[in-house]
GUGUNU-116488 format. One record per residue (C-alpha): chain; x, y, z; residue in three letters. Coordinates in steps of 0.02 Angstrom, whole numbers. Layout:
# GUGUNU-116488
<rec ch="A" c1="X" c2="Y" c3="Z" aa="Ala"/>
...
# end
This chain:
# GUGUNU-116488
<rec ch="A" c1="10021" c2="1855" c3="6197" aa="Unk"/>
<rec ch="A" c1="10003" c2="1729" c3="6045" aa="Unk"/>
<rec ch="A" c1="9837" c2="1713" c3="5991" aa="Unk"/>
<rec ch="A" c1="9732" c2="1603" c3="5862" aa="Unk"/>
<rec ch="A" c1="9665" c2="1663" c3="5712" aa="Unk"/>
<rec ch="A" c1="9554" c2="1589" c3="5572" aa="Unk"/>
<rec ch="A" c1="9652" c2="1557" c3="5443" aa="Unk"/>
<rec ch="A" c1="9840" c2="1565" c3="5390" aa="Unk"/>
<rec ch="A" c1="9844" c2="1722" c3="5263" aa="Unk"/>
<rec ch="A" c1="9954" c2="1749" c3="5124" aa="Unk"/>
<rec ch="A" c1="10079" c2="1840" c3="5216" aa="Unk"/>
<rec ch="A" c1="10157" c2="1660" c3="5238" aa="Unk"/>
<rec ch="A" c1="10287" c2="1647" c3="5093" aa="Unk"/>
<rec ch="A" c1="10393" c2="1499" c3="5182" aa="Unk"/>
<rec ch="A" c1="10346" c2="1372" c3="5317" aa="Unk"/>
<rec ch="A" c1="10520" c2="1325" c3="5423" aa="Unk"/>
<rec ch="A" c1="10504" c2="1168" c3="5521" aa="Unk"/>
<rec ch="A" c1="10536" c2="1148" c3="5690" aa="Unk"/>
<rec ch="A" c1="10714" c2="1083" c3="5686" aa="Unk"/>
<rec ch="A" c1="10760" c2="1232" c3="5543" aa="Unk"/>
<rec ch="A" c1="10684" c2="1368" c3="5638" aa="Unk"/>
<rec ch="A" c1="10737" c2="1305" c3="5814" aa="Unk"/>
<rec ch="A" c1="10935" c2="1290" c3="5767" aa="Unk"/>
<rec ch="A" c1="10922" c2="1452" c3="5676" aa="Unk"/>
<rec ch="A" c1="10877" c2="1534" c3="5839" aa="Unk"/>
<rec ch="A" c1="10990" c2="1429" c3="5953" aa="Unk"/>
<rec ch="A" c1="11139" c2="1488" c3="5819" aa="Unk"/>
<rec ch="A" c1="11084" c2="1684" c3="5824" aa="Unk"/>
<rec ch="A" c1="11084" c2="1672" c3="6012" aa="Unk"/>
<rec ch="A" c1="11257" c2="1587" c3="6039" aa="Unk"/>
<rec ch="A" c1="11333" c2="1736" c3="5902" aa="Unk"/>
<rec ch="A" c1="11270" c2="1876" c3="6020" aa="Unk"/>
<rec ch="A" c1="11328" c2="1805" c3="6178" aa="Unk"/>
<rec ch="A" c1="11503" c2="1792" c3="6092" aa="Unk"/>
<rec ch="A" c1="11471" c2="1976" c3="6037" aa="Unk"/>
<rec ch="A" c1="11431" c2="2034" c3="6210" aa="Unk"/>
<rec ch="A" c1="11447" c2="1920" c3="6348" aa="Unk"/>
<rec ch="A" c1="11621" c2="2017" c3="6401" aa="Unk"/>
<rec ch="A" c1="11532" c2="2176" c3="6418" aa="Unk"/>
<rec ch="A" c1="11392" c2="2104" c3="6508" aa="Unk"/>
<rec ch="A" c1="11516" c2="2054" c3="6647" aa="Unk"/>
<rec ch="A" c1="11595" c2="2235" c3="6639" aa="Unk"/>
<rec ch="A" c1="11449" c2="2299" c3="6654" aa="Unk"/>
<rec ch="A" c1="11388" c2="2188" c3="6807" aa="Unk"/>
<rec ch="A" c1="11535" c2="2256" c3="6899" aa="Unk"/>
<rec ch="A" c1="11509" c2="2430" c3="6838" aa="Unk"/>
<rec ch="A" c1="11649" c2="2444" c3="6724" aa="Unk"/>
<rec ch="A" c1="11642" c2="2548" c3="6572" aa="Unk"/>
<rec ch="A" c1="11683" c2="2487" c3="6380" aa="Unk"/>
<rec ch="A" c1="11684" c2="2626" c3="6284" aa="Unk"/>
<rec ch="A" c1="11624" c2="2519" c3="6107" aa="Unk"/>
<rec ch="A" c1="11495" c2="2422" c3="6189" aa="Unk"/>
<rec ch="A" c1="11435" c2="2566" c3="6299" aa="Unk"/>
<rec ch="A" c1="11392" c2="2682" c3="6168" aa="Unk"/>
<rec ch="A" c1="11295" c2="2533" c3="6059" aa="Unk"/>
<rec ch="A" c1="11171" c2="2492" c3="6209" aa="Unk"/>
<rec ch="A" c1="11157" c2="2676" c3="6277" aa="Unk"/>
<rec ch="A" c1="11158" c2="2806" c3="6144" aa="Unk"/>
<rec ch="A" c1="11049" c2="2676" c3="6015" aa="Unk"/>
<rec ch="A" c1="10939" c2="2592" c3="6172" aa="Unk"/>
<rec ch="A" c1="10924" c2="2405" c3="6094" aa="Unk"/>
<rec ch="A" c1="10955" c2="2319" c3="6269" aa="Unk"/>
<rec ch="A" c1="11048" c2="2137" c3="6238" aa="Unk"/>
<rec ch="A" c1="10893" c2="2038" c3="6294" aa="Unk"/>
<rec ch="A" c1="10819" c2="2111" c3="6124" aa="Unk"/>
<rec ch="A" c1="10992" c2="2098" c3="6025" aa="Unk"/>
<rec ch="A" c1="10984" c2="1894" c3="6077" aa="Unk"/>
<rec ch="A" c1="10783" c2="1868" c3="6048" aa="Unk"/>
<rec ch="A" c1="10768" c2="1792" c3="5849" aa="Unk"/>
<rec ch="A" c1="10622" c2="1838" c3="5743" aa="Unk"/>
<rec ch="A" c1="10622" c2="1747" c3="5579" aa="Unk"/>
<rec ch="A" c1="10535" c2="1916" c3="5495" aa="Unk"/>
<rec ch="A" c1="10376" c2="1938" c3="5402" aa="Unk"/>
<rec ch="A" c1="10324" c2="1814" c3="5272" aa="Unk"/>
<rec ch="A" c1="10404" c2="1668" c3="5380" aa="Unk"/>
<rec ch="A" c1="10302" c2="1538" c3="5458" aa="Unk"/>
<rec ch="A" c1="10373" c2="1416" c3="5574" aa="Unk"/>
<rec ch="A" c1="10293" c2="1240" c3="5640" aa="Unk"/>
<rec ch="A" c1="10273" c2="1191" c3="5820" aa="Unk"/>
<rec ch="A" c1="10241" c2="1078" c3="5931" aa="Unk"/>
<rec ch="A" c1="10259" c2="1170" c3="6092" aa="Unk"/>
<rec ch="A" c1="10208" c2="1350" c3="6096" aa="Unk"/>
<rec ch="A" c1="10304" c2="1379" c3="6238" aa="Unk"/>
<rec ch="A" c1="10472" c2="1354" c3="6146" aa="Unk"/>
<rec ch="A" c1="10428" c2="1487" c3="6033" aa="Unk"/>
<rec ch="A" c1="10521" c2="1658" c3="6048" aa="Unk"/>
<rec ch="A" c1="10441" c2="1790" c3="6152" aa="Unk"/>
<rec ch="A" c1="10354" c2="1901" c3="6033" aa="Unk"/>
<rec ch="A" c1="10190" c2="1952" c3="6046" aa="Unk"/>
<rec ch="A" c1="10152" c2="1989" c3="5867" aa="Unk"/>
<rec ch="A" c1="10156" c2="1815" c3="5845" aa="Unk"/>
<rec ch="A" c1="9975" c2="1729" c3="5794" aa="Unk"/>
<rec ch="A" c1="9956" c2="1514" c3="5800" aa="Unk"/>
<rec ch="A" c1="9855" c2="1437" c3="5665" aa="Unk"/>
<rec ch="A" c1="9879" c2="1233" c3="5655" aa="Unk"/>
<rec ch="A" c1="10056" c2="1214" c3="5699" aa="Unk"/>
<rec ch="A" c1="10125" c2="1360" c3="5635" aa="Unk"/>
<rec ch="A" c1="10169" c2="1512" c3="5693" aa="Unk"/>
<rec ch="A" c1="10197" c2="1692" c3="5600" aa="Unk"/>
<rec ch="A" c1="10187" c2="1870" c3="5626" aa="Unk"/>
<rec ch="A" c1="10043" c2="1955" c3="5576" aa="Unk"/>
<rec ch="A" c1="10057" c2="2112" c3="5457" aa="Unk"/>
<rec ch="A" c1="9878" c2="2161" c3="5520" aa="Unk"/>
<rec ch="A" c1="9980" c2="2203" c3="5683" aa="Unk"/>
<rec ch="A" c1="10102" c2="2297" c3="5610" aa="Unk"/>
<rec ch="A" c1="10062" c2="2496" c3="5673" aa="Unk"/>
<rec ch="A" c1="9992" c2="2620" c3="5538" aa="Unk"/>
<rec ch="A" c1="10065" c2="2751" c3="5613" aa="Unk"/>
<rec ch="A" c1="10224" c2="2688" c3="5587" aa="Unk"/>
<rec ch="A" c1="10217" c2="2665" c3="5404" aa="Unk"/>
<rec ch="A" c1="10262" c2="2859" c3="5348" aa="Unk"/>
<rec ch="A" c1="10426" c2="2841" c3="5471" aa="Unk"/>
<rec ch="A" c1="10451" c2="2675" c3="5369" aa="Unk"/>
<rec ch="A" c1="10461" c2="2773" c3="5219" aa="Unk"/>
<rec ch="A" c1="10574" c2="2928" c3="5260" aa="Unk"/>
<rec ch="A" c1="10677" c2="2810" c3="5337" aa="Unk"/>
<rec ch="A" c1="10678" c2="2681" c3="5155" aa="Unk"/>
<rec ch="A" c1="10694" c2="2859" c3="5058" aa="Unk"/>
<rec ch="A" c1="10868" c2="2903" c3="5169" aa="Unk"/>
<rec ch="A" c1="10946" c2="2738" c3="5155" aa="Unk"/>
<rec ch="A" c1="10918" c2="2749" c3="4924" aa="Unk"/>
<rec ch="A" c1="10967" c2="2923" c3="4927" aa="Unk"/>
<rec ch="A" c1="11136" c2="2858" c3="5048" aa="Unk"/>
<rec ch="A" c1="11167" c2="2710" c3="4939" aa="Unk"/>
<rec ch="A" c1="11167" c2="2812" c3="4787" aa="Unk"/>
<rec ch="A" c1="11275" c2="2963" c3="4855" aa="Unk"/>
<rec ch="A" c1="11447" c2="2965" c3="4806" aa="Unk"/>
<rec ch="A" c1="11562" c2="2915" c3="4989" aa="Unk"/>
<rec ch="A" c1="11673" c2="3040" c3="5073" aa="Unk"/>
<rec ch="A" c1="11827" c2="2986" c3="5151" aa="Unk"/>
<rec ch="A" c1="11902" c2="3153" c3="5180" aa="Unk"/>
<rec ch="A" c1="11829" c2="3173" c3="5354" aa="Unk"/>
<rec ch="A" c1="11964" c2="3085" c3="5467" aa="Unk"/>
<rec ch="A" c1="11873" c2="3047" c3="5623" aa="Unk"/>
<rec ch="A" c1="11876" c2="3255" c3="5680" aa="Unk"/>
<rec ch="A" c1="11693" c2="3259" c3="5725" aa="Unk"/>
<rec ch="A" c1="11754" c2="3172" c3="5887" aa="Unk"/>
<rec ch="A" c1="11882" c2="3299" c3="5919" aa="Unk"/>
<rec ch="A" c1="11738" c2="3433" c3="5873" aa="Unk"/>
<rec ch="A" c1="11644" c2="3368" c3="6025" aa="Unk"/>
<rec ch="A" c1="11792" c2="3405" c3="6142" aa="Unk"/>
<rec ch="A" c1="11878" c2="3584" c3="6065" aa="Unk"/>
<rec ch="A" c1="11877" c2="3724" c3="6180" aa="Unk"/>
<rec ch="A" c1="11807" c2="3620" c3="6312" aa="Unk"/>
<rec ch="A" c1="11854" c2="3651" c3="6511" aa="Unk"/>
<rec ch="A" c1="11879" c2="3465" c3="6590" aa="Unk"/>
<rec ch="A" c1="11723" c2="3446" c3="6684" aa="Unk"/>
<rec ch="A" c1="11641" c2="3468" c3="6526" aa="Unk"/>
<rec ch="A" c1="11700" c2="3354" c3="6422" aa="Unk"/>
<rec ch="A" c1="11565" c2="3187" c3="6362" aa="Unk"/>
<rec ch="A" c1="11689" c2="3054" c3="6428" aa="Unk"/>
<rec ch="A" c1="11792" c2="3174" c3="6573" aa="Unk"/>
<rec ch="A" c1="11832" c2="2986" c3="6656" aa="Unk"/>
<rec ch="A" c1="11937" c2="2951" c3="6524" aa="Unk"/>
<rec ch="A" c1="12111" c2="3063" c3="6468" aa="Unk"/>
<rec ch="A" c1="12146" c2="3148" c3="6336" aa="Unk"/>
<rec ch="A" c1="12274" c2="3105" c3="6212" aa="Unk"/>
<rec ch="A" c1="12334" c2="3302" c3="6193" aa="Unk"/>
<rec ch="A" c1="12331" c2="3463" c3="6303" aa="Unk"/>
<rec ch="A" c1="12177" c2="3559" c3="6285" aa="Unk"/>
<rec ch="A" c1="12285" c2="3705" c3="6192" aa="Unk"/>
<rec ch="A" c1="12380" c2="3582" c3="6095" aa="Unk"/>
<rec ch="A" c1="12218" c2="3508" c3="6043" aa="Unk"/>
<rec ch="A" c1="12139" c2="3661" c3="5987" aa="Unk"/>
<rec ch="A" c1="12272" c2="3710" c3="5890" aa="Unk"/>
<rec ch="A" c1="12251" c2="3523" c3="5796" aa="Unk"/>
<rec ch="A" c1="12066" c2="3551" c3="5771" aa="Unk"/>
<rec ch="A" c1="12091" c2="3729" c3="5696" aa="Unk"/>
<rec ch="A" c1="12234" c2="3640" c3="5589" aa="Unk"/>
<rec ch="A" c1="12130" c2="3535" c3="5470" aa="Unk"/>
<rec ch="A" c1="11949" c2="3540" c3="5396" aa="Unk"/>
<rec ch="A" c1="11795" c2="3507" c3="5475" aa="Unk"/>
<rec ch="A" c1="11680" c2="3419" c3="5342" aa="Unk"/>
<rec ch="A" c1="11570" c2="3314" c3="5440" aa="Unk"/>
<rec ch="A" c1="11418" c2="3263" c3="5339" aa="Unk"/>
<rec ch="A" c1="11319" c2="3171" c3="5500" aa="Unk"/>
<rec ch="A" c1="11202" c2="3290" c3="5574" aa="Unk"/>
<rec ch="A" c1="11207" c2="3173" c3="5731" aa="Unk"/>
<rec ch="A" c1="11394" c2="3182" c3="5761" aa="Unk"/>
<rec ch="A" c1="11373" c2="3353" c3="5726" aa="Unk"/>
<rec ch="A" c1="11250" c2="3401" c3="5845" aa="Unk"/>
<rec ch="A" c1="11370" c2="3365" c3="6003" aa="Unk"/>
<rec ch="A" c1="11487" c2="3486" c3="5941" aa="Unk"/>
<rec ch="A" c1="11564" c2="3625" c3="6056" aa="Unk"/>
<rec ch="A" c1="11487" c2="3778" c3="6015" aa="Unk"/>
<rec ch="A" c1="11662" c2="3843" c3="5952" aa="Unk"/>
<rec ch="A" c1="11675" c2="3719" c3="5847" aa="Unk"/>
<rec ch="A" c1="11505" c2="3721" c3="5759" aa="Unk"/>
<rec ch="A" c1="11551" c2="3866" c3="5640" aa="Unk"/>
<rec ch="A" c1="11727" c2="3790" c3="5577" aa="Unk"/>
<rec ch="A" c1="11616" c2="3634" c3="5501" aa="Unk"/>
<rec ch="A" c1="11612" c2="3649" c3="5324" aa="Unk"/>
<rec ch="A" c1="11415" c2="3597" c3="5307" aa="Unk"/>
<rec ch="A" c1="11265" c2="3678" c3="5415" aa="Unk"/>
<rec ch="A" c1="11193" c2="3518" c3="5464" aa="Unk"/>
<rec ch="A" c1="10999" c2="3499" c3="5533" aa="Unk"/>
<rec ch="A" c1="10862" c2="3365" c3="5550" aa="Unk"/>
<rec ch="A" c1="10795" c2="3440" c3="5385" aa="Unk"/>
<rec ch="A" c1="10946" c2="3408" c3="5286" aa="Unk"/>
<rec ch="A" c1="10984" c2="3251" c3="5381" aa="Unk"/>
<rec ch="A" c1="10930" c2="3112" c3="5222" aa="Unk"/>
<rec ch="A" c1="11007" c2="3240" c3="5094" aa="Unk"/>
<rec ch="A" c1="11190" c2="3252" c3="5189" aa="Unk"/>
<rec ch="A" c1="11203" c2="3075" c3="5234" aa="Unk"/>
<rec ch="A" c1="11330" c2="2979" c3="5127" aa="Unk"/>
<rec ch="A" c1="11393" c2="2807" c3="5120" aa="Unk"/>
<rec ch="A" c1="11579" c2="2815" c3="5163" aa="Unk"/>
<rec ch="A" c1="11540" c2="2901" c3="5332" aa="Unk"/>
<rec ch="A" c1="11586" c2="2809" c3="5485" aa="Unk"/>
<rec ch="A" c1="11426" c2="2860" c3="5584" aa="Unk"/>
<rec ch="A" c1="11291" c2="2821" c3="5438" aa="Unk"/>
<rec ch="A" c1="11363" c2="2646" c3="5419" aa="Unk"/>
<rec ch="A" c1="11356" c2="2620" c3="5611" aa="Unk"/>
<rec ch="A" c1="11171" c2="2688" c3="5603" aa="Unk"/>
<rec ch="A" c1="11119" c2="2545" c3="5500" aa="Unk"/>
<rec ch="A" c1="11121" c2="2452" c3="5670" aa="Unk"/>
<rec ch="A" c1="10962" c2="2602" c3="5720" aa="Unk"/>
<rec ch="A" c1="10872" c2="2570" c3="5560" aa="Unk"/>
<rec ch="A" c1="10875" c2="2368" c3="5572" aa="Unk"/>
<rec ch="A" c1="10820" c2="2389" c3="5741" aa="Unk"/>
<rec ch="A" c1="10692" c2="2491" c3="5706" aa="Unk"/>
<rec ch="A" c1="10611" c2="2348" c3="5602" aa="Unk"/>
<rec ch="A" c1="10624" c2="2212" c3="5747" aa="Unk"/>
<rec ch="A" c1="10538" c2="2083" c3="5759" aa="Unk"/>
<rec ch="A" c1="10458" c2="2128" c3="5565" aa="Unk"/>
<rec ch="A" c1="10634" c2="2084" c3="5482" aa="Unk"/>
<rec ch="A" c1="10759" c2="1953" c3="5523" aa="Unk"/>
<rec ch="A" c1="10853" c2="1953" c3="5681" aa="Unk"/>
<rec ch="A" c1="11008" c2="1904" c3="5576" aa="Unk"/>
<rec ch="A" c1="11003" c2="2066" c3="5475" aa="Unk"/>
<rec ch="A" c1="10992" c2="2149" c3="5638" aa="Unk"/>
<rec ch="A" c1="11157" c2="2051" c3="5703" aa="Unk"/>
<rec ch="A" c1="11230" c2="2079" c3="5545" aa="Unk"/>
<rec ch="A" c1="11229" c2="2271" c3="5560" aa="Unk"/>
<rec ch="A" c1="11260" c2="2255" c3="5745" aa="Unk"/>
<rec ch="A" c1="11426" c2="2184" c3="5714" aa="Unk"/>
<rec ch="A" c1="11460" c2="2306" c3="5602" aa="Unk"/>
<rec ch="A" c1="11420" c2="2455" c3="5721" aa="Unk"/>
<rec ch="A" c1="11532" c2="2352" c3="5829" aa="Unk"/>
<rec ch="A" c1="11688" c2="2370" c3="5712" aa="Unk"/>
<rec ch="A" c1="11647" c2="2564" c3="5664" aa="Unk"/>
<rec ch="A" c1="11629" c2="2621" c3="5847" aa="Unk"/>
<rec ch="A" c1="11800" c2="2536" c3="5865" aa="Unk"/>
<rec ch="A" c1="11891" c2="2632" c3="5728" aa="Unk"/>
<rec ch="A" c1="11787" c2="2792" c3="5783" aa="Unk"/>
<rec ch="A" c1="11866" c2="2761" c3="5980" aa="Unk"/>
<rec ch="A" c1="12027" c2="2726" c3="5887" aa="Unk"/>
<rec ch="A" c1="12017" c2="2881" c3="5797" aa="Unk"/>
<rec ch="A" c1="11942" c2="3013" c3="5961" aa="Unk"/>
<rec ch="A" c1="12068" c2="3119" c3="6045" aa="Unk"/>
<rec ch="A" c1="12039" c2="2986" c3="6198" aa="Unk"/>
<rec ch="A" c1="12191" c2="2881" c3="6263" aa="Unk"/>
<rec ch="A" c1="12075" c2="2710" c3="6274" aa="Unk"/>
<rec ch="A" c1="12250" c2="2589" c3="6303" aa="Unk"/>
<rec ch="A" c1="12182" c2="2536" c3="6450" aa="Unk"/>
<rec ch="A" c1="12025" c2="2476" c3="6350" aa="Unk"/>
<rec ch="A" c1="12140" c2="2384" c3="6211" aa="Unk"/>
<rec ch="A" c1="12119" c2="2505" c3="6086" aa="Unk"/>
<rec ch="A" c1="12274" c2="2572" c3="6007" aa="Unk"/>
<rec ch="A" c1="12255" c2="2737" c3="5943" aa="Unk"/>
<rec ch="A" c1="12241" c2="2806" c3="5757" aa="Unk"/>
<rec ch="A" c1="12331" c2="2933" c3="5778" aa="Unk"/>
<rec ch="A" c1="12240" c2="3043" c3="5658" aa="Unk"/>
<rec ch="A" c1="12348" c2="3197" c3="5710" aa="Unk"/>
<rec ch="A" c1="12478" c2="3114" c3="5587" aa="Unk"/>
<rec ch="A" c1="12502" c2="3081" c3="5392" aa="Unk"/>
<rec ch="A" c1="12513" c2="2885" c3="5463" aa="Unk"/>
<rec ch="A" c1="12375" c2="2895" c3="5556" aa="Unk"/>
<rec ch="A" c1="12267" c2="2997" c3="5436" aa="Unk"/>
<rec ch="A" c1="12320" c2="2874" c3="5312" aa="Unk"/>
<rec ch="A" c1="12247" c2="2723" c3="5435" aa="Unk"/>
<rec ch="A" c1="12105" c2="2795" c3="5454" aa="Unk"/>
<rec ch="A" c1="12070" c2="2831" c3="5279" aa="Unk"/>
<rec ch="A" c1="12083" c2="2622" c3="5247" aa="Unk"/>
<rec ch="A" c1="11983" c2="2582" c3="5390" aa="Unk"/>
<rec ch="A" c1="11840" c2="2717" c3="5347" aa="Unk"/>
<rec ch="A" c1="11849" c2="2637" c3="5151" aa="Unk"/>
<rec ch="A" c1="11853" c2="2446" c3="5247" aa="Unk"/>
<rec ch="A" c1="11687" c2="2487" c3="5344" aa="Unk"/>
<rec ch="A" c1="11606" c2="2560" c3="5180" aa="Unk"/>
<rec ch="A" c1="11631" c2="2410" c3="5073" aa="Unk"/>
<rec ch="A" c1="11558" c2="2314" c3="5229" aa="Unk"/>
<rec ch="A" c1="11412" c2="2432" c3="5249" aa="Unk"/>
<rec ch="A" c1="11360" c2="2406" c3="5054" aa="Unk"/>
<rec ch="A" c1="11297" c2="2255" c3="5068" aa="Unk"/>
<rec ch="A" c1="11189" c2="2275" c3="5244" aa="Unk"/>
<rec ch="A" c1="11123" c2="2431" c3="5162" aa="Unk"/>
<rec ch="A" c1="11060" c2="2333" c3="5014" aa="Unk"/>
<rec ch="A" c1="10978" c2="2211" c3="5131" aa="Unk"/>
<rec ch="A" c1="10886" c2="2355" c3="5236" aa="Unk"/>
<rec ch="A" c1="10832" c2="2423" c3="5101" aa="Unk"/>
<rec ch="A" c1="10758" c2="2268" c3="5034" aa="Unk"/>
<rec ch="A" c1="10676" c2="2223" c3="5206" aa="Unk"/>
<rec ch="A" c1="10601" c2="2393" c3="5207" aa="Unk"/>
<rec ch="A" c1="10527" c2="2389" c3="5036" aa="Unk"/>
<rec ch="A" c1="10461" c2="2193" c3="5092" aa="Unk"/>
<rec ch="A" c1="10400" c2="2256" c3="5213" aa="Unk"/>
<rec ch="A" c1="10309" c2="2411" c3="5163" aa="Unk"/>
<rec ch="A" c1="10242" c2="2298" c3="5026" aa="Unk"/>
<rec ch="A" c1="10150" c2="2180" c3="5160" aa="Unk"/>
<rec ch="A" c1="10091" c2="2347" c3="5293" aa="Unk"/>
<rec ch="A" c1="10043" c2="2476" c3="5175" aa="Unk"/>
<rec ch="A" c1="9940" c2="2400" c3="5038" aa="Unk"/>
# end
């Protein structure tokens, strides 16, 4: 619920009028319904998309948040009609403007803030990895019987046998202790690295397909303290690196438009190599910004 206070405090660095903040929001919402109004109708007729699927299940940032803007902290925002503000209730009204309230912001968030800030420098200043090819998704499936398998509704591009024999053919150097954790229990001790929560920050590196599509989880995280077009920013990036990483799985996803990469070959490994060095370069950038938003707003919550 919005509520009145006193006086407008000094979290207010910049005042956006009505018409800036109001096309801003109108803008944000019309990208996101491009993003995902196809998978909403799949979904309303209980159809599965294996991209969008994983974005709204596994990271649980339904679409009615995705579309809802925030302008972030430090960003006040005239009115006329509180009614035609967005729906966030860490919003306060003080003469026309509205702005969200660091005083609101939860304490017992703040260490989380921090591990999570400390993971994202120590990422950005880690050397990337391209060497993986995409085998953690074939990890999750070696030496699996059918019924057991994490998508058994959709085929398999190999034979089970001729599938283990690819997996025990190359490497396993997966860096992402959260790819790594759905591993078969075979294929746990072929991975190169014993991964765990407690060397999650330490392991994480920039060029991995997995930390770059987690940048979507840590803008989230932030909502509605940060700008909603940060979070859209590394949504549609999570967008393009689940697409390479469905590419890349041992999956036939035709039917869903997505040709393989056909990592099993020189051609393919060679594809994905590009694509995995494409979504780094991309990440860079949206990194940068997180990190910035975190330190802004640790600076605001924490003094």
């Amino acid at each position: 619920m919005l509520q009145n206070t006193a006086e407008i405090p000094e979290v207010i660095e910049t005042t956006l009028s009505e018409s800036d903040w109001m096309e801003r929001k109108i803008l944000h919402e019309k990208r996101v319904g491009h993003l995902i109004s196809d998978y909403l109708d799949a979904r309303s007729r209980q159809q599965k998309q294996p991209v969008m699927d994983f974005l709204f299940e596994y990271y649980a940032f339904r679409p009615s948040a995705l579309r809802r803007w925030s302008p972030g902290l430090g960003i006040g925002m005239e009115y006329t009609d509180a009614s035609a503000l967005p729906e966030i209730s860490e919003f306060k009204l003080q003469d026309g403007i509205a702005y969200l309230d660091n005083k609101l912001f939860p304490e017992k968030r703040v260490r989380s803030l921090k591990w999570i800030l400390g993971m994202l420098k120590n990422t950005q200043n880690s050397r990337p990895s391209f060497g993986c090819f995409g085998m953690h998704e074939w990890a999750m499936v070696y030496k699996l019987e059918n019924d057991d398998v994490r998508h058994a509704q959709v085929p398999l591009r190999m034979e089970p046998g001729d599938l283990a024999e690819f997996v025990e053919s190359r490497p396993l150097v997966c860096t992402h202790f959260d790819a790594y954790r759905f591993f078969t229990p075979d294929a746990v001790p072929l991975n190169k690295f014993e991964l765990s929560r407690d060397v999650f920050s330490d392991m994480e590196q920039p060029g991995c397909i997995h930390s770059n599509m987690d940048l979507y989880k840590w803008a989230f995280k932030l909502y509605p303290w940060i700008s909603s077009d940060i979070i859209l920013e590394a949504f549609e990036l999570a967008c393009e690196a689940r697409t390479i990483d469905m590419k890349a799985s041992p999956y036939d996803l035709l039917d869903h438009g997505l040709e393989p990469i056909k990592i099993e070959t020189e051609e393919g490994r060679r594809q994905y190599q590009e694509a995995q060095q494409l979504i780094f370069e991309k990440g860079k950038p949206v990194r940068d910004k997180l990190i910035g938003e975190y330190e802004r707003v640790l600076a605001f919550v924490a003094s």
